[in-house]
Steps between C-alpha positions, in 0.01 A plus 500: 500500500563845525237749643556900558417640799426908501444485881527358815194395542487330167823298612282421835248365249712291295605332806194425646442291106759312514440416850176346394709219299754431784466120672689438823874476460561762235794770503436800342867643485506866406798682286539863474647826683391724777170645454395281248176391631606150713289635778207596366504146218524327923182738597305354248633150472347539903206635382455220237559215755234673750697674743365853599784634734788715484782375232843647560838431380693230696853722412599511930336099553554354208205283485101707606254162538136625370217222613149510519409464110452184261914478523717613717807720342826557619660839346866476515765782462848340360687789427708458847609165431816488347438068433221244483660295742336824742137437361575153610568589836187694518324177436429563151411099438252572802335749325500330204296184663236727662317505262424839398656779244830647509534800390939620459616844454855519370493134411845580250644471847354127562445367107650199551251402763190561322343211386451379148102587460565884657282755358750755412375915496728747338439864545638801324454832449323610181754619245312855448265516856736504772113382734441247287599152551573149292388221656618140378369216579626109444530184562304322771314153488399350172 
């Protein structure tokens, strides 16, 4: 489903819906450029699972752990590993059996470990509003 986003806060929002849906276990594996809104889709997804602290991009850690809500989420940055064999080492199958939602920016760089019932968000820039956004969403549980 595709949705258009005019601002950041409405990307926060859609987020914080499709958090609503989430069970534990889920990927949501995000595809799409600098600036795109991967952050502030996180902030929301956050918001959405009941956490009211600070979200931040895990770009220097890799992986920011956000408890305290119905799930816990697990916001990963990908785009400095080069493999999946380095999510592995970072105890991706750990994260993966905790239970909660995991959440991967840059996830082109990891595809092949995402499994098969990943909710998959595309974003793009509006062809004629530079601010605006295209946020696509698939796949998931049946």
């Amino acid at each position: 489903m595709e949705h258009l986003s005019h601002s950041e806060a409405e990307t926060e929002a859609l987020g914080a819906c499709l958090a609503e849906g989430l069970s534990p276990g889920m990927v949501v594996a995000y595809q799409g450029g600098l600036g795109m809104g991967k952050t502030a889709f996180t902030r929301g997804l956050a918001r959405g699972l009941g956490y009211q602290g600070r979200v931040t991009s895990p770009t220097f850690t890799i992986v920011n752990e956000y408890e305290g809500g119905r799930l816990p989420l697990f916001h990963f940055d990908m785009y400095r590993l080069e493999t999946s064999d380095a999510l592995f080492d970072i105890g991706w199958e750990d994260y993966l059996d905790r239970g909660g939602i995991c959440a991967v920016e840059w996830s082109e760089q990891v595809e092949d470990a995402m499994p098969a019932d990943t909710v998959w968000v595309r974003f793009a820039r509006h062809p004629e509003h530079a601010d605006w956004r295209l946020i696509t969403i698939e796949g998931g549980r049946s």
